[in-house]
C-alpha positions in Angstrom: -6.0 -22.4 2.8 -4.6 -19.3 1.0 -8.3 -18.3 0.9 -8.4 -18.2 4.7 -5.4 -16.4 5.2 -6.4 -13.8 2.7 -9.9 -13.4 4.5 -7.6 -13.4 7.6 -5.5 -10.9 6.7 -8.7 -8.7 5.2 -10.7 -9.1 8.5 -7.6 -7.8 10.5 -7.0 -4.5 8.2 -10.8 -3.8 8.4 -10.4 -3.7 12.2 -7.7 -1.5 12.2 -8.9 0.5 9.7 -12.0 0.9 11.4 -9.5 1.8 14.9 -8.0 4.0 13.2 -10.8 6.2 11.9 -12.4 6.8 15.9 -8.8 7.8 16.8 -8.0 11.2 15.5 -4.6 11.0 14.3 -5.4 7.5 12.4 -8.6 9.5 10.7 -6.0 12.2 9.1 -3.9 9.0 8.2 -7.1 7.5 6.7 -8.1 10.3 4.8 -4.5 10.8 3.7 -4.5 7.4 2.6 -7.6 7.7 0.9 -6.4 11.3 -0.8 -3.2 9.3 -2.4 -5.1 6.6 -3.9 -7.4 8.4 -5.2 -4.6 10.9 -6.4 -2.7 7.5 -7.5 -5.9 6.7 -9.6 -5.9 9.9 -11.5 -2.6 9.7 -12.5 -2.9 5.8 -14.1 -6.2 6.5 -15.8 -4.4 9.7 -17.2 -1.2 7.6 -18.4 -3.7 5.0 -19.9 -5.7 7.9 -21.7 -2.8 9.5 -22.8 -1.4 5.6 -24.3 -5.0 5.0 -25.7 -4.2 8.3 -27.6 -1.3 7.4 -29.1 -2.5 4.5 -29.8 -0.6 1.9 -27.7 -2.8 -0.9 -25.8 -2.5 -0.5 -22.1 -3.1 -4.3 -21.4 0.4 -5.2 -22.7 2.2 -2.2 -22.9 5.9 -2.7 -23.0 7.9 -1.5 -19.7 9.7 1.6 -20.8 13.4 1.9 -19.7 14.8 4.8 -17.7 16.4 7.1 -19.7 20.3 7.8 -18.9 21.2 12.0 -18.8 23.6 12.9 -21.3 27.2 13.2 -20.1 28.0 16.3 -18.2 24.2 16.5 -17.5 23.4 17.9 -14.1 22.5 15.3 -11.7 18.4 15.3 -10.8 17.6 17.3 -7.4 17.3 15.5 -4.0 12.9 14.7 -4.0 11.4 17.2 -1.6 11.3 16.7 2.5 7.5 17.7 2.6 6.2 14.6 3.6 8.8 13.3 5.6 7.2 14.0 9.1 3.8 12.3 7.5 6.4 9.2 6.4 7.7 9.5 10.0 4.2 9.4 11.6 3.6 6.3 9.4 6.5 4.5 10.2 5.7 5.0 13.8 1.8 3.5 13.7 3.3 0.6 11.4 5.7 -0.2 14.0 2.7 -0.3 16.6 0.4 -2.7 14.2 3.4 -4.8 14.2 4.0 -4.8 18.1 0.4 -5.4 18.7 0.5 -8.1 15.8 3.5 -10.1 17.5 1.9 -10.0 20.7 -1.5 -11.3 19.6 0.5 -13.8 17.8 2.1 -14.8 21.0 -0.7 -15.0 22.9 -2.4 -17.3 20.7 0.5 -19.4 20.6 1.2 -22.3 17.9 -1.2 -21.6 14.6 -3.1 -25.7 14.8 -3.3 -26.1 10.9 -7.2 -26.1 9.7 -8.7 -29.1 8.5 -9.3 -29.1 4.4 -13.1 -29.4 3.7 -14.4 -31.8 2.2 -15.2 -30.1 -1.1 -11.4 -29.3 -1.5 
């Protein structure tokens, strides 16, 4: 059952992934989204390099704890507001996916749970 869901669930992202690249703005949010994990990737395989180098296994590694400033420290500077009309835009086309996601729901009406195969 968990199976189906996640094929589900996988089949319904494809869709609107696909939706999204024809519509303009949900291309630029594609390729945006695309950009960050790619930029996301870099960054990992770079920490895991730079652990491999000093000799630490990355399939274990210990989490590592924040560190506190020393007293009278300056506190850190507010991150910048760059990508806050990007987040904005985001929030905006989530909040659709989930509109259009509670009304399909609702037109489909009760779920009828799926019968088990018989292979289990």
């Amino acid at each position: 059952m968990q199976n189906d869901f996640l094929q589900d669930w996988q089949t319904i992202w494809q869709s609107e992934l696909a939706a999204m690249a024809v519509d303009r703005e949900g291309a630029g949010l594609v390729a945006s989204m695309a950009k960050s994990w790619a930029d996301m990737t870099a960054v990992m395989q770079a920490a895991a390099k730079g652990m491999a180098d000093a000799g630490q296994s990355t399939d274990n590694a210990a989490p590592v704890a924040p560190q506190r400033p020393a007293p009278g420290a300056a506190a850190p500077a507010d991150a910048s507001d760059a990508g806050s009309a990007e987040i904005a835009k985001l929030n905006r086309r989530v909040a659709e996916l989930e509109r259009r996601l509670a009304e399909a729901d609702r037109r489909a009406g009760p779920v009828k749970p799926r019968r088990k195969s018989p292979r289990g």
